[in-house]
C-alpha positions as CSV (number, residue, x, y, z in Angstrom):
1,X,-15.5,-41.4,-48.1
2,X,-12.6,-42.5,-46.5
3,X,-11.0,-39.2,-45.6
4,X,-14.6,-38.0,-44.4
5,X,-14.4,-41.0,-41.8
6,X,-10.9,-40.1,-41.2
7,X,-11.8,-36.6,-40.2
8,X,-15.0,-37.7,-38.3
9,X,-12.2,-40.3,-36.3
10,X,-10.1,-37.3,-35.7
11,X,-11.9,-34.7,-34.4
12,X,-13.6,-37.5,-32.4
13,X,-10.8,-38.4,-30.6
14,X,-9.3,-34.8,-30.0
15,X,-12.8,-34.4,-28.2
16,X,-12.0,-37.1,-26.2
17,X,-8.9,-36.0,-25.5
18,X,-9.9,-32.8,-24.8
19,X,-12.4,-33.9,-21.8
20,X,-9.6,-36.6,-20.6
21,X,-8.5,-36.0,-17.2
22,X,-4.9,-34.8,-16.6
23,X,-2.6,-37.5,-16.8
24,X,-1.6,-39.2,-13.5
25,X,-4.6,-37.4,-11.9
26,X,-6.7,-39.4,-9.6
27,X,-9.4,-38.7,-7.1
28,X,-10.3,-39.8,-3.2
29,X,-13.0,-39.4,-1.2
30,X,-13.7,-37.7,1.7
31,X,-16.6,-38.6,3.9
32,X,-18.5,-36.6,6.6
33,X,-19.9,-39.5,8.4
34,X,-22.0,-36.9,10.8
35,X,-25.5,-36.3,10.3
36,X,-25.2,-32.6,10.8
37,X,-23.3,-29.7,8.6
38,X,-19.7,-29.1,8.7
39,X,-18.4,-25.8,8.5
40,X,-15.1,-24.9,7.6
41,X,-13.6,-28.5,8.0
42,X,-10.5,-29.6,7.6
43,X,-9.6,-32.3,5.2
44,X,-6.2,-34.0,5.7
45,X,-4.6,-35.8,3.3
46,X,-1.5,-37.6,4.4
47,X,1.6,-38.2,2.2
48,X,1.4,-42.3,2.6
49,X,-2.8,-42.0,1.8
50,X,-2.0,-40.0,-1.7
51,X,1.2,-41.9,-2.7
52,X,-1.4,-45.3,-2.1
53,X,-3.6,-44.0,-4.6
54,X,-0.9,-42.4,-6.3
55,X,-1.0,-43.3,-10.7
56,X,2.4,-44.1,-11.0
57,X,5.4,-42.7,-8.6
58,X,4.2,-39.8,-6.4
59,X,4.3,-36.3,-7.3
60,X,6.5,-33.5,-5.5
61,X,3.0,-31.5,-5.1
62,X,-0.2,-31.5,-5.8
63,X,-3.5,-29.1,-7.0
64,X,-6.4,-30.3,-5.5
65,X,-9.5,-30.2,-7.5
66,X,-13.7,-29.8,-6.0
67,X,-16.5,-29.5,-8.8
68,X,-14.1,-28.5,-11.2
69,X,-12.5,-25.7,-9.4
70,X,-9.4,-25.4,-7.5
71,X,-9.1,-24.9,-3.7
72,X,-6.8,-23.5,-1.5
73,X,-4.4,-26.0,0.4
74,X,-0.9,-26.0,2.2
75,X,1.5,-28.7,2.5
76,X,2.6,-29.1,6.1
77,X,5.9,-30.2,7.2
78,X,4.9,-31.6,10.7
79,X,8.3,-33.6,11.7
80,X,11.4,-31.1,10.3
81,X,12.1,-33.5,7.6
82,X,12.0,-31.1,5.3
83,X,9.1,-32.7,3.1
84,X,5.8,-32.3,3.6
85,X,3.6,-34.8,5.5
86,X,-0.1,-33.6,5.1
87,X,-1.7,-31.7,2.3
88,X,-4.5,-29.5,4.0
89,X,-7.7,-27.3,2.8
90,X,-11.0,-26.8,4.1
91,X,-14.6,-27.5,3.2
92,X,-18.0,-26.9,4.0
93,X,-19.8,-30.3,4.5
94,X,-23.6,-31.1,4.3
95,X,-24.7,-34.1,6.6
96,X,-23.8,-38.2,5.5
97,X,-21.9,-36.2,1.9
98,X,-18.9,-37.7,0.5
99,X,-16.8,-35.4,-1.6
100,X,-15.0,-36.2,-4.6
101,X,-11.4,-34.6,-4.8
102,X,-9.3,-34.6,-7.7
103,X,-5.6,-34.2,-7.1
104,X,-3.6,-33.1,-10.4
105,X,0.2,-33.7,-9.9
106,X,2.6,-30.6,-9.9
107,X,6.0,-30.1,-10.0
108,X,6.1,-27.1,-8.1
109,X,4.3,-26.1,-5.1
110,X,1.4,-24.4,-6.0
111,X,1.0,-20.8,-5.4
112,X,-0.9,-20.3,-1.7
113,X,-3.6,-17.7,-1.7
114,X,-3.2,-14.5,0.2
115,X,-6.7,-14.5,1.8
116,X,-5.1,-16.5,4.9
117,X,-7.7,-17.9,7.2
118,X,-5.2,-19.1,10.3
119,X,-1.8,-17.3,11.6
120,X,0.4,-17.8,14.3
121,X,3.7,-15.4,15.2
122,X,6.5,-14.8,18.0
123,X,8.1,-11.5,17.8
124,X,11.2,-10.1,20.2
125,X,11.4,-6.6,21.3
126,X,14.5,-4.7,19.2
127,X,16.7,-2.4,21.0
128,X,15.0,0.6,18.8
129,X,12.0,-0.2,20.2
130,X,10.6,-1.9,17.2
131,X,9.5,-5.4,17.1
132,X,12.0,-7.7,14.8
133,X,10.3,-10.7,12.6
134,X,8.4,-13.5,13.2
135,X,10.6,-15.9,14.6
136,X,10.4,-20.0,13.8
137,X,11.9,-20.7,17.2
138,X,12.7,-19.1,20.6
139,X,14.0,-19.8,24.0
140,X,13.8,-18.3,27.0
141,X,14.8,-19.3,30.7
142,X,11.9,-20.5,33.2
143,X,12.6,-17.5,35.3
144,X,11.4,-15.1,32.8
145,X,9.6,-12.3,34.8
146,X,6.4,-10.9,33.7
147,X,6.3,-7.4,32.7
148,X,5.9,-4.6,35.0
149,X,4.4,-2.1,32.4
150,X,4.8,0.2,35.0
151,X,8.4,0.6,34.6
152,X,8.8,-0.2,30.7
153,X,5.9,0.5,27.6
154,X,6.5,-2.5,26.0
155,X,6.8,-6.3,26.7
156,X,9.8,-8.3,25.4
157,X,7.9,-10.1,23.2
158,X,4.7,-8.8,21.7
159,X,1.7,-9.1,23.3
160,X,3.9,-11.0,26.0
161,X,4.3,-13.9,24.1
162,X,3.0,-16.1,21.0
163,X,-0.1,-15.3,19.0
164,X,-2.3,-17.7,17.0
165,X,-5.6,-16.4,15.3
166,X,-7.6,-17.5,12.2
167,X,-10.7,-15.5,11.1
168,X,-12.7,-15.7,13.9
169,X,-10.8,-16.0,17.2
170,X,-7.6,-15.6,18.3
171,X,-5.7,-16.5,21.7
172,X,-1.9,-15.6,23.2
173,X,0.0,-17.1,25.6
174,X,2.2,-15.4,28.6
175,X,5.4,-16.0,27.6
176,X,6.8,-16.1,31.1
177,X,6.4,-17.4,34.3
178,X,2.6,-17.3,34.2
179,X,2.5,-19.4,31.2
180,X,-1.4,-18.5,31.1
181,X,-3.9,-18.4,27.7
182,X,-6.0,-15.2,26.9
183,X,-8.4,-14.4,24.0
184,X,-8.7,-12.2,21.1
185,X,-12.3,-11.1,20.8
186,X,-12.2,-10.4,16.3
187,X,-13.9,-8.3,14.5
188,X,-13.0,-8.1,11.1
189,X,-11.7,-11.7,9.5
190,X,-7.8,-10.6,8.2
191,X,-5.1,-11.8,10.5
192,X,-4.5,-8.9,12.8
193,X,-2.1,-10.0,15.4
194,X,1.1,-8.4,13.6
195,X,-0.2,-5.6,14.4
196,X,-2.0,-5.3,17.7
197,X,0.2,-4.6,20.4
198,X,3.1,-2.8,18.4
199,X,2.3,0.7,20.0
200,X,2.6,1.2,23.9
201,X,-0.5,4.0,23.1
202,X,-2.9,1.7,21.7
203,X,-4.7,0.0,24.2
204,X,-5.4,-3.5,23.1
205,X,-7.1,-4.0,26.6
206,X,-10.3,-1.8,25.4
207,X,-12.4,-2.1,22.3
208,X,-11.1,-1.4,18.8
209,X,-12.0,-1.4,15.3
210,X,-10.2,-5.2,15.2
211,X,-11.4,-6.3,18.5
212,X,-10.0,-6.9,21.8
213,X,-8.2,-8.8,24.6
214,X,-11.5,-10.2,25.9
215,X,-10.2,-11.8,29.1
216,X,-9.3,-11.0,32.9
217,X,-6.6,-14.6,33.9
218,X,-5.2,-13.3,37.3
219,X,-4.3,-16.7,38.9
220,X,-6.6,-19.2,37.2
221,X,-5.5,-21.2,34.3
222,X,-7.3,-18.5,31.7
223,X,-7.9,-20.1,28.6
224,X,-7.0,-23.7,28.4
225,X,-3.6,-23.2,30.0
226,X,-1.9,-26.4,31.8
227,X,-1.4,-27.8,35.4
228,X,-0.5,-30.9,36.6
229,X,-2.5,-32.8,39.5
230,X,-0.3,-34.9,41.7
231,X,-1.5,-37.1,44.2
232,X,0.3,-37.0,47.6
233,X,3.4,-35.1,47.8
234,X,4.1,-34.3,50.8
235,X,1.2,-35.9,52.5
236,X,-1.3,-33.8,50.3
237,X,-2.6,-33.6,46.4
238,X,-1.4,-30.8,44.3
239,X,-2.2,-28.6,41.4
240,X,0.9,-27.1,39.8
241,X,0.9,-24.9,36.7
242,X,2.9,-25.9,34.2
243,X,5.0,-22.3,34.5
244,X,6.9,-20.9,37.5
245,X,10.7,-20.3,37.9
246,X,11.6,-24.3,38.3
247,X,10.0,-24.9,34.7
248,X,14.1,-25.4,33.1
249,X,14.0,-23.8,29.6
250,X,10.6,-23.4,27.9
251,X,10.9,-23.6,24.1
252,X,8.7,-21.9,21.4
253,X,8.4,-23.9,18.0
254,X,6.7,-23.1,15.1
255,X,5.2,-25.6,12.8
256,X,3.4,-24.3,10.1
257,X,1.6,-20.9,9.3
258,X,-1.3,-20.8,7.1
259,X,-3.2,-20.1,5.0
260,X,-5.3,-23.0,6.0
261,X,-4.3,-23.6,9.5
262,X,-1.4,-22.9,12.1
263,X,0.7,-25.0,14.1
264,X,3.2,-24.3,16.9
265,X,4.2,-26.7,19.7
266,X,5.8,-25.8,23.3
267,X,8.6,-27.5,24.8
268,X,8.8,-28.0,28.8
269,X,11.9,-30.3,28.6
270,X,13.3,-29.8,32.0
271,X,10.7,-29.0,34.4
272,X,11.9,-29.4,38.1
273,X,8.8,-29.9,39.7
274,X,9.5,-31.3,43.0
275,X,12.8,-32.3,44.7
276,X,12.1,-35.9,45.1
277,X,10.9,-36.5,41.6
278,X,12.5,-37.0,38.3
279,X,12.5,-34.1,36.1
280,X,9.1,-33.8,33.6
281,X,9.1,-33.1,29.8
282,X,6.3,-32.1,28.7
283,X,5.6,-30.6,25.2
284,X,1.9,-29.5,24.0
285,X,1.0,-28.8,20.0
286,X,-1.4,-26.1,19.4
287,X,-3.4,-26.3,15.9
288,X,-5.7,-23.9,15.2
289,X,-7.5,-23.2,11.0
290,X,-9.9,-21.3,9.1
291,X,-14.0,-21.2,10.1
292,X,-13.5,-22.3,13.7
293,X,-14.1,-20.5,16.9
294,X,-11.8,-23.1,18.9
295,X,-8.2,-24.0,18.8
296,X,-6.7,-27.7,19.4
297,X,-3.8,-29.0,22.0
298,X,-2.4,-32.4,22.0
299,X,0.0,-32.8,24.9
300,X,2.7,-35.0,25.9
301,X,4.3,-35.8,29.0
302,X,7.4,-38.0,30.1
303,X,8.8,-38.8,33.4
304,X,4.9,-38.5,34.3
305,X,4.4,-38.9,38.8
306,X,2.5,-41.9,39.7
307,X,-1.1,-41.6,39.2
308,X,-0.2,-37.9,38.1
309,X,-3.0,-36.1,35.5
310,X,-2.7,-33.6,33.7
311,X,-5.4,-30.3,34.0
312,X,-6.5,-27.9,32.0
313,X,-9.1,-25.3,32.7
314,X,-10.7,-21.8,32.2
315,X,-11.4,-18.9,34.5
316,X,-14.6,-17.8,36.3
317,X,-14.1,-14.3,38.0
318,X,-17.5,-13.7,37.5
319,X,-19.1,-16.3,39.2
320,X,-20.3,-17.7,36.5
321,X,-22.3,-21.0,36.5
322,X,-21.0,-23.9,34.6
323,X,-22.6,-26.8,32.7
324,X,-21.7,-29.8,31.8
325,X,-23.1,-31.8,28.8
326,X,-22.3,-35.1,26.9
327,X,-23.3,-36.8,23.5
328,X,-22.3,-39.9,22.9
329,X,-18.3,-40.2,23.7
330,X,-17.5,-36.6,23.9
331,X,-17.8,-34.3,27.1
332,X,-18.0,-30.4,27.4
333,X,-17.6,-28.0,30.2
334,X,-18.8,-24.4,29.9
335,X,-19.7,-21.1,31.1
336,X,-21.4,-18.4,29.3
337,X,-22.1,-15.0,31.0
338,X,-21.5,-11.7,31.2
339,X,-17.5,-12.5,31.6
340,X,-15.7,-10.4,29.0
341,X,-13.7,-7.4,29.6
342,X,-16.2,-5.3,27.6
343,X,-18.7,-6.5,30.0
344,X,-20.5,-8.4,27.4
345,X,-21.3,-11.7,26.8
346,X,-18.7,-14.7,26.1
347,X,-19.2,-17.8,26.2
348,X,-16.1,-20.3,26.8
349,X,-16.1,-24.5,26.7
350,X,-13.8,-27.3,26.8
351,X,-14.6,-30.2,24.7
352,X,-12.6,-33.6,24.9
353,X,-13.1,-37.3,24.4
354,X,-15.0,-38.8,27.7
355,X,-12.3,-42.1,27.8
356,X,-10.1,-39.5,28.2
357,X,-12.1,-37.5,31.3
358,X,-11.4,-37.9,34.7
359,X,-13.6,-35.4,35.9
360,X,-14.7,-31.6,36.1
361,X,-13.6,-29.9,39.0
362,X,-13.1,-26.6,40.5
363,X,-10.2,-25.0,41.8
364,X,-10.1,-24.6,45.7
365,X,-8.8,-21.3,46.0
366,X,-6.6,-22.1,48.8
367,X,-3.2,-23.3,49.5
368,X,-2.3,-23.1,45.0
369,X,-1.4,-20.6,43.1
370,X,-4.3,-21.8,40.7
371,X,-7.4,-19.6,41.8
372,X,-10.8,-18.9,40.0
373,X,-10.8,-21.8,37.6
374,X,-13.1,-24.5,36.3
375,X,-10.7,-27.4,35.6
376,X,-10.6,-30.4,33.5
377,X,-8.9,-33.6,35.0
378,X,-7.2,-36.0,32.2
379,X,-6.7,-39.4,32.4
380,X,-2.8,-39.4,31.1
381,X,-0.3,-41.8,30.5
382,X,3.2,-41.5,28.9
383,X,2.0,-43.4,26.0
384,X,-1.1,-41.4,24.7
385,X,-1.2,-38.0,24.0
386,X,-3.9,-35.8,25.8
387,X,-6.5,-33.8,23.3
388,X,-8.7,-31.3,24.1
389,X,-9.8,-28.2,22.3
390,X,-10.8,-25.0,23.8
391,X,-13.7,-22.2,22.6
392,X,-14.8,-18.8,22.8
393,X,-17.6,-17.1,21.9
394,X,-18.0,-13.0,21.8
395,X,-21.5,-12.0,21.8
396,X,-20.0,-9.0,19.0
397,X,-18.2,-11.4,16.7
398,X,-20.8,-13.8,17.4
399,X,-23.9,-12.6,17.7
400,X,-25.8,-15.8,17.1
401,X,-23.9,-17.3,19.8
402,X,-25.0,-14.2,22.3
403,X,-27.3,-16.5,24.6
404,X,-26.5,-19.4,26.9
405,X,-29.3,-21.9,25.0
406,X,-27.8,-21.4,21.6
407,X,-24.4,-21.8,22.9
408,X,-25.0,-24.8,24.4
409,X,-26.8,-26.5,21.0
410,X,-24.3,-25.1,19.1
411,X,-21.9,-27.1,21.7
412,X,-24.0,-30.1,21.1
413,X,-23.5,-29.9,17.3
414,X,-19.5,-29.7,18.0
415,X,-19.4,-32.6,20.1
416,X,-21.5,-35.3,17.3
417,X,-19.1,-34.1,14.7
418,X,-15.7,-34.4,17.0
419,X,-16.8,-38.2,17.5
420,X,-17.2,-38.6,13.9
421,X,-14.2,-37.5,12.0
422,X,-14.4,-37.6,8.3
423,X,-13.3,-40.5,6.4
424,X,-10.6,-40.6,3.9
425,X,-10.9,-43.1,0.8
């Protein structure tokens, strides 16, 4: 009798053991305090959150565990310390749910998945023609000229300057003087920016099996690009671009490169703009992940003018009307029309916090070099960065999307959930 209960005590407690979590696992909770769905959104977990909940000393890495099953994550290094400071993965939410995660410690990095959902890259033109690698940083003078294509078949940089993209969108910026945003219309959901652009006899400009370059810039401030409003120089307010031959150096940077999200930042650390004022730095972080059909900028500015504010906007060529709609403490501006270089619909916004709006405006076409624009005024100090994130919608990747009404409630849904980011316990 004794040995029975001895094996009944046995295979007991290998069952238990068997069904025990993994040791120095724990779990947090995420909450999506919204009452609408979240697509596609991303959960940061900071280094200090997971070492406070931590069993024992923090691990070098860590799987991450939902219902049992692992998900994909990356560990972002976001200060050049070489150690990571977030641990990032995505998640579709239902309304009010709070998710369980279950962090297993690892002493390796875990393997990333190869189904990446976010990319960014910065490649030069090679003297055989060929474009070299994806480069983590790059420099160039403000007096960088824009290419005259022609005179030469391909740009110094491809697609004129850095790319970012995840599965649904993509957008570029003119690595030069200009210093203007564009979009990539998508069509298929791989990362296809290595590729677009590499042959002078593909014409990115009209529709492919991938997509397109959907916009027309010209002088405006195209897709979210940057200007600064100054008050009174010279006994009249200006708009200045941030771009133009007296920018100093302008620095490419990047952060981090999926398979989650992508993060670059530009550096403006000299920027000359005016002979009786100090010169600005200014240095804006571009974020962009998986699911989302907008990409995120936080700027920074020091040496700011008095009563200076910083602008961002988007084109209208097209004489497209634009609306403006708020819920709660957030604030959209957008067009939607027949505005893409295909001639088909596309809808663009900017959304941003309303303590942070000044007001919407429109360029005046006269007297700047910043024409055919709908433009965002900040309120901006030296002390608080500026956030803002820009959209686009292609009636062809985004059929759904193809009308002005659903546009706009879509819009509406964006702007509850940007006031209510999730909660991490």
């Amino acid at each position: 009798m004794r040995n029975v209960c001895y094996l009944f005590l046995l295979s007991l407690s290998l069952a238990v053991g068997a069904c025990s979590p993994q040791a120095g696992s724990f779990e947090m909770e995420v909450v999506n305090p919204a009452e609408t769905d979240r697509k596609s959104a991303l959960v940061i977990l900071s280094r200090t959150s997971i070492a406070q909940k931590a069993i024992g000393k923090a691990a070098p890495y860590y799987e991450v565990m939902i219902n049992k099953n692992k998900t994909a994550v990356q560990f972002d290094d976001l200060n050049g310390d070489r150690e990571w400071d977030e641990l990032v993965f995505l998640y579709d939410f239902a309304p009010k749910e709070t998710l369980a995660v279950t962090l297993l410690p690892s002493d390796a990095k875990p393997s990333e998945t190869t189904d990446s959902k976010a990319h960014v890259r910065h490649q030069r033109l090679l003297k055989d023609g060929s474009f070299g690698p994806a480069l983590a940083a790059d420099t160039i003078d403000g007096n960088q000229r824009p290419t005259d294509f022609s005179k030469q078949k391909l740009p110094p940089f491809l697609t004129e300057g850095p790319a970012w993209e995840n599965n649904r969108v993509g957008f570029r910026l003119y690595y030069d003087t200009r210093n203007g945003k564009d979009i990539w219309g998508k069509l298929k959901p791989e990362m296809v920016l290595d590729k677009v652009g590499v042959d002078s006899t593909s014409n990115y400009h009209t529709l492919n099996d991938w997509g397109m370059d959907l916009l027309k810039v010209g002088a405006s401030l195209g897709a979210g690009a940057l200007a600064l409003y100054i008050p009174d120089i010279e006994g009249k307010d200006t708009l200045v671009r941030v771009g133009g031959s007296n920018m100093g150096t302008m620095i490419y940077e990047r952060v981090a490169d999926g398979p989650v999200r992508a993060v670059f930042r530009m550096h403006y650390k000299n920027w000359k703009l005016h002979p009786d004022l100090s010169p600005i730095s200014l240095t804006e972080e571009i974020r962009i992940w998986g699911g989302q059909l907008f990409y995120e900028s936080a700027v920074s500015v020091t040496a700011l003018p008095a009563n200076a504010s910083l602008v961002t906007g988007m084109v209208n060529l097209y004489d497209a009307p634009n609306k403006e709609i708020t819920e709660g403490q957030a604030a959209a501006l957008y067009t939607h029309h027949l505005q893409s270089e295909n001639k088909d619909q596309l809808g663009m916004a900017i959304l941003l916090n309303k303590n942070e709006l000044q007001e919407f405006i429109a360029a005046k076409n006269s007297d700047t070099d910043i024409r055919n624009t709908y433009l965002v005024k900040m309120k901006t100090s030296e002390t608080q960065l500026n956030r803002f994130r820009f959209y686009a919608a292609w009636e062809k990747s985004d059929p759904k999307l193809a009308d002005a009404a659903s546009f706009e409630a879509f819009l509406k849904e964006e702007l509850k959930a940007f006031q209510q980011p999730l909660i991490v316990n």
